[in-house]
Residue frames as qw, qx, qy, qz and C-alpha x, y, z in Angstrom:
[[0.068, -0.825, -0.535, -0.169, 13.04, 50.02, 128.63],
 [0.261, 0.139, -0.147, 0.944, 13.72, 53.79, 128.83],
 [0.009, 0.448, 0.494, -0.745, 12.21, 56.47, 130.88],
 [0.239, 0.186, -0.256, -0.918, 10.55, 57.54, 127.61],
 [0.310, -0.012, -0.772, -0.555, 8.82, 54.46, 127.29],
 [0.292, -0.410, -0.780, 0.373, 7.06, 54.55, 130.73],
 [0.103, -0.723, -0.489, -0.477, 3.92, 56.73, 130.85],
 [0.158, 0.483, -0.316, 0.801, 4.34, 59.75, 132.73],
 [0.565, -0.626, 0.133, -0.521, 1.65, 59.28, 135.51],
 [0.902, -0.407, -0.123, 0.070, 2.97, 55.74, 136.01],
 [0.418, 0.527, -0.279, 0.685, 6.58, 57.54, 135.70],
 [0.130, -0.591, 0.219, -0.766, 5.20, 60.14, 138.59],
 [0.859, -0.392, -0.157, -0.288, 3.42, 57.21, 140.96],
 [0.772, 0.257, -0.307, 0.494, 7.25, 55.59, 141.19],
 [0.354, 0.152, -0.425, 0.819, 9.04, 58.35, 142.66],
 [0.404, -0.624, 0.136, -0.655, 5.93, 59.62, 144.90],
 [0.955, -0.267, -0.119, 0.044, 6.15, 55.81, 146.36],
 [0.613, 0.127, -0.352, 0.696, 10.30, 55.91, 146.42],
 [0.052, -0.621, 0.247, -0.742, 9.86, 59.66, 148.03],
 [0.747, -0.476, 0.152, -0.438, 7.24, 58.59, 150.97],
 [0.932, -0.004, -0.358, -0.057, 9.22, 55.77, 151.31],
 [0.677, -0.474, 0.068, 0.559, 12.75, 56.80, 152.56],
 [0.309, 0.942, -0.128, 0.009, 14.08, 59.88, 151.28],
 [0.909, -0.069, -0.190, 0.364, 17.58, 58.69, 151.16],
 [0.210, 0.500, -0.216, 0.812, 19.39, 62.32, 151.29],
 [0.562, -0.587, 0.175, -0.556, 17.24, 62.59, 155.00],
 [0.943, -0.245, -0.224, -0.001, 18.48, 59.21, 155.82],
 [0.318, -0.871, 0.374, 0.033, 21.45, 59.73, 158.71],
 [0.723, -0.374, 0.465, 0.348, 23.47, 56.69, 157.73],
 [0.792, 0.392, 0.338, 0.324, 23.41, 57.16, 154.18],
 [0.026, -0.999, 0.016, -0.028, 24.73, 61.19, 155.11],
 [0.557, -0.649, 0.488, 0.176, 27.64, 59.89, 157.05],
 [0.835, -0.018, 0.420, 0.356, 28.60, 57.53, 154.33],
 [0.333, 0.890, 0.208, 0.230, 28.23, 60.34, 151.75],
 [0.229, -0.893, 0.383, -0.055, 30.94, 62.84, 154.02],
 [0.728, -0.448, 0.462, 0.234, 33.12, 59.49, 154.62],
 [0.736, 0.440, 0.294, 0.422, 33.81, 58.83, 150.86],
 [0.283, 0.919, -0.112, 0.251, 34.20, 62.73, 149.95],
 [0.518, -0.655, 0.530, 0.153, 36.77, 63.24, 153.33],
 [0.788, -0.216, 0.507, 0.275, 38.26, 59.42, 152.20],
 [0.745, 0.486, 0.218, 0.403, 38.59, 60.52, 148.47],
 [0.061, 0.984, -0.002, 0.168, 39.67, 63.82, 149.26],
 [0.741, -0.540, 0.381, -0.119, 42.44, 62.48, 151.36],
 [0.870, 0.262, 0.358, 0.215, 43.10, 59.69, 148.69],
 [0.468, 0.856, 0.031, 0.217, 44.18, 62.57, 146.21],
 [0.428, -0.856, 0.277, -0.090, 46.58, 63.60, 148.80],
 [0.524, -0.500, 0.690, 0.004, 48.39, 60.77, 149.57],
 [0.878, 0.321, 0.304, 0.185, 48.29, 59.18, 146.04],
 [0.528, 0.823, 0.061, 0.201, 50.05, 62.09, 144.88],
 [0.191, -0.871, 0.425, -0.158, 52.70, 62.70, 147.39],
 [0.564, -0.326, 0.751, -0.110, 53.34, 58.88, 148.26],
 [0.448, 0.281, -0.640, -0.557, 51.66, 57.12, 145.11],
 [0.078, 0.196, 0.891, -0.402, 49.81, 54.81, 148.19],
 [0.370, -0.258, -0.528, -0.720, 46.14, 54.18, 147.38],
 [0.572, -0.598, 0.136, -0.544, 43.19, 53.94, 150.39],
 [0.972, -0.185, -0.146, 0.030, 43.88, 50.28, 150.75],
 [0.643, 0.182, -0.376, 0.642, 47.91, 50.76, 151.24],
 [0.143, -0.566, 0.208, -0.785, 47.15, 54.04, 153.08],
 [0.842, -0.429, -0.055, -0.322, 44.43, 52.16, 155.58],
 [0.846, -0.447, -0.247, 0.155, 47.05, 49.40, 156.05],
 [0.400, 0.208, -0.377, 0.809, 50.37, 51.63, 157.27],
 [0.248, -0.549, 0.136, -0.786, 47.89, 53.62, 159.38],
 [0.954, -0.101, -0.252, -0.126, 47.20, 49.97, 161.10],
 [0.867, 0.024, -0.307, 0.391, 50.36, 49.20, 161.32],
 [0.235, 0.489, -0.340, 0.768, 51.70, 52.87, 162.57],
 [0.510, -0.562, 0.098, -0.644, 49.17, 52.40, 165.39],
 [0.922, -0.264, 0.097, -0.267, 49.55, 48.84, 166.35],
 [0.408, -0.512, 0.756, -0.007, 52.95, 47.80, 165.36],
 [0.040, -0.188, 0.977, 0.093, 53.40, 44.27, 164.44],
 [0.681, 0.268, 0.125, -0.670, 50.01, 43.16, 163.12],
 [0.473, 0.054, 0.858, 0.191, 48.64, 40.21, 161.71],
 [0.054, -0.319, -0.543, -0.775, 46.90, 40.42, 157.88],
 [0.265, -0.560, -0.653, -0.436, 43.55, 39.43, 159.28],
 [0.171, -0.740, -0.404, 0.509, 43.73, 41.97, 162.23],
 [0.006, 0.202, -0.335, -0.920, 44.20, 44.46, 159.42],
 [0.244, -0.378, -0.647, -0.616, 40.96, 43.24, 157.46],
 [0.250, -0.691, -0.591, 0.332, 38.92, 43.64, 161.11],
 [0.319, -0.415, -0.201, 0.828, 40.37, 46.87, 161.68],
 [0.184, 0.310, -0.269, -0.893, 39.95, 48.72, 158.25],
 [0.602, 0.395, 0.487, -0.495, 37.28, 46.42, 157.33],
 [0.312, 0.517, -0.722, -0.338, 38.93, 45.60, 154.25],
 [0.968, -0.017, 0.230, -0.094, 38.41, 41.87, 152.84],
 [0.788, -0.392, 0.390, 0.270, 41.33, 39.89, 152.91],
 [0.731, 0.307, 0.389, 0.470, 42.21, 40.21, 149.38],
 [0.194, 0.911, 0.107, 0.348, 42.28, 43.72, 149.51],
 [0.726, -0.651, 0.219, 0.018, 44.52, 43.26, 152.32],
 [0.806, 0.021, 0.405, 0.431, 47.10, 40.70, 150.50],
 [0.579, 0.594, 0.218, 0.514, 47.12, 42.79, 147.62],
 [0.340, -0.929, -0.033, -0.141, 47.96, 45.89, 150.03],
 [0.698, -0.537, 0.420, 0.219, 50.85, 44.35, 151.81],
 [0.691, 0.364, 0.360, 0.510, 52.11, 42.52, 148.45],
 [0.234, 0.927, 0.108, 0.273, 52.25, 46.51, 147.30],
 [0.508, -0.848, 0.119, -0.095, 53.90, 47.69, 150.45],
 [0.902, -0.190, 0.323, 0.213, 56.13, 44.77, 150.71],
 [0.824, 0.152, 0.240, 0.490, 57.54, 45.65, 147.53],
 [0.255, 0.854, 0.014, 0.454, 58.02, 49.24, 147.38],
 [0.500, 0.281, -0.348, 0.741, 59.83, 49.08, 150.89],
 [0.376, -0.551, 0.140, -0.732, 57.38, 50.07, 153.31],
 [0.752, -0.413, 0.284, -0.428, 56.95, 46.65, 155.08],
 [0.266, 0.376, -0.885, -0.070, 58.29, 43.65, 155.83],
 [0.860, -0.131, -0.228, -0.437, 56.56, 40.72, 156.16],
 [0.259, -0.320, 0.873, -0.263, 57.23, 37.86, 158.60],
 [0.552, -0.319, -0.754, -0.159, 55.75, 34.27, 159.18],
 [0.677, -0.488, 0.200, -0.513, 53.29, 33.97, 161.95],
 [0.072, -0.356, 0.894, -0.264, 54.50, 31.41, 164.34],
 [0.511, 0.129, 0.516, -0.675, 50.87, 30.95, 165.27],
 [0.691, 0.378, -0.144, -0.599, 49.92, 29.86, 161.88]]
């Protein structure tokens, strides 16, 4: 169903209910996320193009330049990353020569 096939008053009833509801452009978290992406993509461009590192490789070396020795899944806490975005990070890293991977003892 397309926006032609929905009568215009019940068209106009829709978005006076969505408006009064939450305007999402007034909503403060959805502002912040809005600025984080632009910043994070803006950023991205950067450092894909100088380094050829994408947010997820970027996120974890900024991890690791702060903390050192690090374990995967204190990387996924930190950057909030899920684990597979993680693996597949490192795995990147790993081979281009930015990290080296160990076993955990612990594990």
């Amino acid at each position: 169903m397309s926006d032609d096939d929905i009568p215009a008053q019940k068209t106009n009833q829709v978005s006076r209910s969505c408006d009064s509801v939450l305007a999402l452009e007034d909503f403060l978290p959805y502002r912040l996320n809005l600025v984080s992406e632009t910043v994070s993509h803006s950023f991205a461009r950067l450092y894909g193009e100088q380094f050829g590192m994408t947010r997820p490789d970027w996120r974890v070396i900024a991890i690791i330049g702060q903390c050192g020795r690090v374990t995967a899944k204190t990387i996924g806490e930190r950057s909030t990353m899920h684990k597979t975005k993680v693996s597949r990070a490192v795995s990147t890293l790993e081979k281009r020569g930015f990290v080296v991977r160990t076993p955990n003892r612990e594990d």
